[in-house]
N, C-alpha and C positions, 0 to 999 in steps of 0.2 A: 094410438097406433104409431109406429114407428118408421121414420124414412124408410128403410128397407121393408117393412110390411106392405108401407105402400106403395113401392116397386113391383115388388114382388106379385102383389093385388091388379097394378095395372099389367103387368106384363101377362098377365094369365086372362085378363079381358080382351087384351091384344091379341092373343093367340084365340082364344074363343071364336073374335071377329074375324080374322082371317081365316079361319076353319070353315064356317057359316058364308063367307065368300067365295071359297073354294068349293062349295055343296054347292050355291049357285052357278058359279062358272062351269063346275063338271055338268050338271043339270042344261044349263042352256045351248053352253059354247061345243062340246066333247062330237068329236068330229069319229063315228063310228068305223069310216073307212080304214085308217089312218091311227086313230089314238089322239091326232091333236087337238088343240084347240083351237076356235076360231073365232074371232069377235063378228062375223057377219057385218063390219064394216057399222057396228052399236056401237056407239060412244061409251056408255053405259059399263057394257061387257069388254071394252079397250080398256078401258080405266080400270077395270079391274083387275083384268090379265097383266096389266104392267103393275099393278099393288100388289098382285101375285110375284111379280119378277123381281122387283126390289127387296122382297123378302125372302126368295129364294124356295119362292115353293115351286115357280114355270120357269121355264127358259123361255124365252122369246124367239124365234125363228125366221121370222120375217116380219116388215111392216109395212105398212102404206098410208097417212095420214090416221084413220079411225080401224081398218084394216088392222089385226093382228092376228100373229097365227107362235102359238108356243106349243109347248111340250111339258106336263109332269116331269118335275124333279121327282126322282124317286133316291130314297136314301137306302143307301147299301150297306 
């Protein structure tokens, strides 16, 4: 297998995991009111909504130590 096969191999694990993340954050965090998200002040589901943000799948909106509250990226 070749450097670029296994690029290409992790990046597509990578994408997998962050999809599978984003099921659970819409699943636990999705704030019905509103549309946002909300970590309920979970560590857990904070860490993952900013691993969501750095990857550009949420915005982030507000924060307060464990506290997060973002928004769906949606691509246009």
């Amino acid at each position: 297998m070749s450097d670029r096969d296994i690029l290409v191999d992790l990046q597509a694990q990578v994408a997998e995991l962050l999809d599978t993340l984003a099921d659970v954050i819409q699943q636990a965090c999705y704030l019905e009111r509103d549309g946002d998200l909300d970590s309920m002040a979970l560590s857990a589901y904070a860490d993952g909504i900013r691993l969501l943000a750095e990857h550009g799948r949420v915005e982030i909106i507000d924060e307060a130590g464990r506290r997060v509250i973002a928004k769906w990226v949606r691509d246009e």
